[in-house]
Each structure stands twice: as C-alpha cells, then as structure tokens.
C-alpha positions in Angstrom: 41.9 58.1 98.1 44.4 55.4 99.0 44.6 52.2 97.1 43.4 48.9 98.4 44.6 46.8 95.4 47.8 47.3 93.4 49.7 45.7 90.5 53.0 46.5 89.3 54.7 44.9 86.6 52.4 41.9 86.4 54.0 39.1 84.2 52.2 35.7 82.9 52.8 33.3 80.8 51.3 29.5 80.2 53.6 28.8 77.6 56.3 26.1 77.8 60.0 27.2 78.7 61.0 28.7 75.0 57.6 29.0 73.5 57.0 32.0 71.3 53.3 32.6 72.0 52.7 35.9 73.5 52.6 36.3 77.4 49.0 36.8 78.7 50.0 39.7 81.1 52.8 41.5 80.0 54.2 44.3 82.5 50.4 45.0 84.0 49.9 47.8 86.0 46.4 49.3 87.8 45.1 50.5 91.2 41.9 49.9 93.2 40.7 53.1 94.8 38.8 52.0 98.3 35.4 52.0 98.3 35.4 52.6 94.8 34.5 50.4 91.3 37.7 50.0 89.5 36.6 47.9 85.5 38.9 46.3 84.0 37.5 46.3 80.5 39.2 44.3 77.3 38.6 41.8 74.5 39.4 38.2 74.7 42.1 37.1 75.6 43.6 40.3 76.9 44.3 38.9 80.2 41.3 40.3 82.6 40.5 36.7 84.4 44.6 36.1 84.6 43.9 39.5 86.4 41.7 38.3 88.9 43.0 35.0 89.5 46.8 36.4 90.7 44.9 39.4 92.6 42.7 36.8 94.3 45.9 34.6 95.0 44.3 31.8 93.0 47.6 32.4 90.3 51.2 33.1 90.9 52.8 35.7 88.0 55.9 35.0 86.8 56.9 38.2 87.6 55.8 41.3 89.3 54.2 42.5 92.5 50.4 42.8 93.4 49.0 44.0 96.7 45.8 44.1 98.6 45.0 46.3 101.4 48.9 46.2 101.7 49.1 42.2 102.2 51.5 40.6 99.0 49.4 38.2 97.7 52.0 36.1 97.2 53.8 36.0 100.1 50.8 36.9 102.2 48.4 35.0 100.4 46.3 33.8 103.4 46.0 37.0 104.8 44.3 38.0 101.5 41.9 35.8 101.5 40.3 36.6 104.8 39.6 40.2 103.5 38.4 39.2 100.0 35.6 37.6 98.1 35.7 36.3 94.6 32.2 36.0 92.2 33.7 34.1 88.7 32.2 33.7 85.7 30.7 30.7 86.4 28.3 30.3 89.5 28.9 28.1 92.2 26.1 27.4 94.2 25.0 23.6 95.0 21.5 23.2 93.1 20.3 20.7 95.2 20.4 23.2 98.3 17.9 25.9 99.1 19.0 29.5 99.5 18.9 29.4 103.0 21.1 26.3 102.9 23.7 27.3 100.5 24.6 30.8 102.2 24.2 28.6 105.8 27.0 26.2 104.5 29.1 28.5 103.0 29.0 30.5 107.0 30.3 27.2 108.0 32.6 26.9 105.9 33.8 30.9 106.8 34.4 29.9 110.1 31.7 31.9 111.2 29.8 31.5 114.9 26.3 29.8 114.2 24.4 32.6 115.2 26.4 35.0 112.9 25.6 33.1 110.5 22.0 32.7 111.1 21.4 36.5 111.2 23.4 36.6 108.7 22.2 34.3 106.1 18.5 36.4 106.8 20.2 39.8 106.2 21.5 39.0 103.0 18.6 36.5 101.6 16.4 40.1 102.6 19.2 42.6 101.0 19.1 40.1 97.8 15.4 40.1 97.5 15.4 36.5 97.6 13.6 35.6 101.0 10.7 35.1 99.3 12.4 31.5 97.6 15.1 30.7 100.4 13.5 27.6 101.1 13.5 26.4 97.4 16.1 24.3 95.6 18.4 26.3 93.7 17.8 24.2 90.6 14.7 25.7 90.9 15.7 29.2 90.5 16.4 31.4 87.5 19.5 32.5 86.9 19.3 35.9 88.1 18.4 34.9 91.2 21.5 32.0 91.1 23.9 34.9 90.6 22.4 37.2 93.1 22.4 34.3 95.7 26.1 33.6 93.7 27.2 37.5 95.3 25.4 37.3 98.7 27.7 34.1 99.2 30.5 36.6 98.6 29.3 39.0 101.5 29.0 36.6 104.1 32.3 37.7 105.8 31.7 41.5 104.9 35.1 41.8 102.8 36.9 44.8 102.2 37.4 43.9 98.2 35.1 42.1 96.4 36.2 40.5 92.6 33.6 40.3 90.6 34.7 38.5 87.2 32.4 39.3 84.4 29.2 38.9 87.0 26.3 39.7 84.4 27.2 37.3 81.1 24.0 35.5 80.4 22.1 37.3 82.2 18.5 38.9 81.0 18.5 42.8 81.2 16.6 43.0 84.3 18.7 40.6 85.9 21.2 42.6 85.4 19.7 46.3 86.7 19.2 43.9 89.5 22.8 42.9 90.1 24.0 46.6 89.3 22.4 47.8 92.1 23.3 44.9 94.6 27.0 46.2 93.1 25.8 50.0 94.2 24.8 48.8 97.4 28.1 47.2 98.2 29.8 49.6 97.4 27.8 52.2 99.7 28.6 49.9 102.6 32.3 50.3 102.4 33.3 47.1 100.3 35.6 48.1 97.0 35.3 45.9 93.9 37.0 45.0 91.1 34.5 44.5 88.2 35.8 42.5 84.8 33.6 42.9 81.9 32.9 42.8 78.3 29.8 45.2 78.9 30.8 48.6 77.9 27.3 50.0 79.5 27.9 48.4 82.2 31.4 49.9 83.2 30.2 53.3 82.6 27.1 52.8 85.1 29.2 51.1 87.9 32.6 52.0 87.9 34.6 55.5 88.8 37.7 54.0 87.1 37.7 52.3 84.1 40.9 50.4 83.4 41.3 49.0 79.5 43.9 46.0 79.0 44.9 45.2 75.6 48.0 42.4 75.3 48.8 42.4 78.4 49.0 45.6 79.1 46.9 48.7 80.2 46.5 50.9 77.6 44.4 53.3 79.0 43.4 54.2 82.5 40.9 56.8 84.2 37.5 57.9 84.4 35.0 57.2 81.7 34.4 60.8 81.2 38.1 61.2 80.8 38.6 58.3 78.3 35.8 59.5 76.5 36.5 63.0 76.0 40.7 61.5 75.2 39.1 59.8 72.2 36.7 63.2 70.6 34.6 65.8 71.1 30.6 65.7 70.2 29.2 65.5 67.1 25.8 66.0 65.3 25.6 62.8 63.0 23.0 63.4 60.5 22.1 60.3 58.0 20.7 60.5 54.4 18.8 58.6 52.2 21.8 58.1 50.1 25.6 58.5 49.8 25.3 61.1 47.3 23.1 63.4 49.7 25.2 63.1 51.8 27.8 64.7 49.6 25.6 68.0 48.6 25.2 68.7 52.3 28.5 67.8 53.7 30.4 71.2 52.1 27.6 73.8 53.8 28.9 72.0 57.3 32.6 71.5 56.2 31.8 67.8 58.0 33.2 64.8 57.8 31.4 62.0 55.9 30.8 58.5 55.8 28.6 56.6 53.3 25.1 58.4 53.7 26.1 59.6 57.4 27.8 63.0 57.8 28.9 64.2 61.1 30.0 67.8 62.4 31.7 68.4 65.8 30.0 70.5 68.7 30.3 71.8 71.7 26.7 70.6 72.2 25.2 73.8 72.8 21.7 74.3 71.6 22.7 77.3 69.4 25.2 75.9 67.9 23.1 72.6 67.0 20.7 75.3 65.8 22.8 76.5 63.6 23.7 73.3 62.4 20.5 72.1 61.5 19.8 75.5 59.8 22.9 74.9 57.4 21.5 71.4 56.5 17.9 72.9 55.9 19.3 75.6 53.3 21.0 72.8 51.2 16.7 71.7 50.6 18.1 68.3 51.3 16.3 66.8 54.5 17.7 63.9 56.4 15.9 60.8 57.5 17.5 60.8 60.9 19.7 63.0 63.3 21.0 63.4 66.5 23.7 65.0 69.3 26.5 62.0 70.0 29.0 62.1 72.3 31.9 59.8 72.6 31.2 56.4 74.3 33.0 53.6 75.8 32.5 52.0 72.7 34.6 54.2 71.0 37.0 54.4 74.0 37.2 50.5 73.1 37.5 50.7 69.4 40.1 53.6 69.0 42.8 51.5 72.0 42.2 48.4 70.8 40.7 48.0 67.3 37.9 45.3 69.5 34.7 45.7 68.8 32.5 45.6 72.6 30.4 42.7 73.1 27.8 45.3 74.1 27.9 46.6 70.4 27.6 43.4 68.9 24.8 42.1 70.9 23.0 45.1 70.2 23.5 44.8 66.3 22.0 41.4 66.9 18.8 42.5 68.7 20.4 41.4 72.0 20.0 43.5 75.4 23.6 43.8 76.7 
C-alpha cells in the first residue's frame, strides 16, 4: 500500500549553536502505510514525541523532509492540519464542560456547520460509549472516559491520519481494551494512525508496523512477527529448584542455561516438545515450572536497544501494563 506519512532524514536538536549534547533525532527515517497502525516504539528520550510534534507541524527539524498524504509539512503546514488529528500525552478537555459541550466547542472551533456538528457530537459520544454521561462535567469523569472523550475530539473532522502520542499511560487495564478498540475501529473506517508508545503489548495488538527508534535513529523496522522471529527462534524454558539442577539436566538437552532456568530451542512442534520433556524426565530431575516461549517485543526491545519495556517493568511490579 502507498504511504500517507513519510520521514526522510529527520534532524533535531535543542541544543545551543556548538553544544555537544547528542541530537534528539538524528537522520530519522519511517513510513505510515494508509489505513494502517504504524508504532513507533522506544525508551526515553529516543525521540518518539519530537516525532510527532514535526509530523504534526507543531516542530520544525533542523533538517530533513517529512510528508503527509504528500503535503510537506513544512512548507505545506496548513494543509496538514486539515487532514490530521493529534491525541498527546496529556489530555485536553475543559473539566468544567460536559461531554456534549466539549466535542460541541471543539466543532466550532473546526469550522464545522452547526448541524454537522450536532449529529456529529451524538455519533461519536454513541461510538465512544459515553452518551450515557454527556451531560456531566468532565471533572466528573474517570480518566478513561477523559481520554476516550480526549480521541472522539480527534474525529470530529474525520481525518485521514490520526497521532496518537502514547494515548493509554495511566490508564487502568480496562481503560485501555477500551481505547484499543476505539483505535481498531478507526482504523476500520479508513483513518491511519501513528501510535507512540512505551507498551510493548500494546504495539503488538494494534499495529501492522512496528517502528523501534533508539538515538535518534530507527534501528529496526517491520512487522512484529518479523522483528520477533529477527531476534530468535522458540524455546522450551524449563526452571529448577536450584542452579545446580539445572546443571545435571542441561547436558541431556545440549541447552543453554541460566541460573536455575535452562532453555532449549524448538520449532514448537508437539513432538518435538515431547521429546523434550522426555529427556528432562530421564535425568529423574523434575522441574517446578515449564513452558513453550517464543520471542516477544520485549525481546525485540532489549536485544536493539539494551531498554528494558515499561510493559516489563510494570509487570515485575504487579502493575497491569
């Protein structure tokens, strides 16, 4: 499919003239598929927002070219913004305006007729399941349904890209199924978007491209099966009791080990797991836990970038991601 959004040779610094810190974007380069989920995936400070704030014409770079649905954005900057949306980190919604009143104002403000915008404002406070509280104050609300109302604001105008900068941060874990499928949804109605995020789970639900910037730069760039299968094959990890039975059972398997954890690649097949777990059997040394584990964006992450995901470390801390 063609691209909507491009970057070539991206270039950012905030610096002073001379200054030896590192640029934030450093030669940058990705594509947006349309009607497609393109993540840009990376650890702090690697440049994602930067990103988004030059592709949404909010930035200049130094140096470079980005495009969306062929309009320069900076040269054609105001064309831009008539066929984008933009959803930071952050959400801006007026707390001491209803539903109804926020998505009403923001019409206005879109230049929209009045009775566009009253159908409108219905449609999406019905798509967004939050009809039910449109006549509340947003302070009111939780902050699921702030973000949600946060997106709908986006879709007023029906754009063709939507950038969605690390939507889900802070948000409880059904919150966020909710927002993935709103994403799903707006996708499957023609808009493409360009998803930041720290959520590794998350990229691997939404997106069909998963872009992963490290200094500046992309470092890796395709689908997550490809990135996945780039970094290993399967394994069956098996852990012990204790390092050292570990070590009697790793030489039947001719496995790698690692403290009390020994792992042997597959090709996943159940005879081949079979025989697997028959050659840990005949050692008489029983495990206290196995299973089948295939590469994940996690490790996608840690082998390109040495980062550890925010997913992974909110899990290790008993904290849905």
């Amino acid at each position: 499919m063609a691209a909507i959004v491009t970057a070539e040779g991206l270039h950012k610094s905030f610096g002073r003239q001379g200054s030896t810190s590192p640029p934030v974007l450093d030669g940058l380069d990705l594509e947006l598929e349309e009607g497609a989920v393109l993540a840009l995936l990376g650890p702090n400070g690697a440049g994602k927002t930067t990103t988004v704030r030059i592709l949404s014409t909010l930035l200049r770079p130094d140096a470079g070219r980005a495009t969306v649905a062929g309009f320069d954005v900076v040269r054609d900057a105001r064309r831009v913004r008539e066929i984008i949306s933009l959803t930071g980190q952050q959400v801006a919604v007026d707390d001491k305006l209803s539903g109804a009143e926020n998505l009403t104002m923001m019409g206005h403000l879109a230049h929209l007729p009045r009775r566009v915008v009253r159908d409108r404002v219905a449609e999406l406070l019905t798509v967004f399941d939050l009809a039910d509280a449109a006549s509340r104050r947003v302070i009111t609300w939780s902050g699921g349904m702030r973000r949600r109302l946060d997106l709908a604001a986006g879709l007023l105008t029906r754009p063709r890209v939507m950038f969605l900068d690390e939507p889900t941060t802070g948000l409880d874990p059904r919150s966020q199924q909710a927002l993935w499928d709103v994403v799903r949804g707006v996708v499957s109605d023609g808009t493409s978007v360009f998803l930041t995020t720290q959520y590794l789970e998350e990229a691997d639900r939404l997106a069909q491209r998963v872009a992963l910037v490290d200094g500046g730069r992309i470092v890796a760039d395709g689908t997550p099966a490809q990135l996945k299968r780039d970094v290993g094959e399967a394994g069956v990890e098996l852990t012990f009791a204790s390092a050292s039975d570990a070590g009697l059972v790793a030489p039947a398997l001719a496995a790698t080990i690692d403290g009390a954890r020994v792992r042997v690649p597959t090709d996943g097949s159940v005879a081949h797991v079979r025989s697997v777990l028959s050659a840990v059997e005949a050692t008489g040394v029983t495990p206290d836990h196995w299973e089948v584990r295939a590469p994940s964006l996690d490790d996608v992450f840690l082998a390109l970038t040495g980062h550890v995901g925010q997913e992974r470390s909110a899990r290790s801390a008993g904290v849905a991601a």
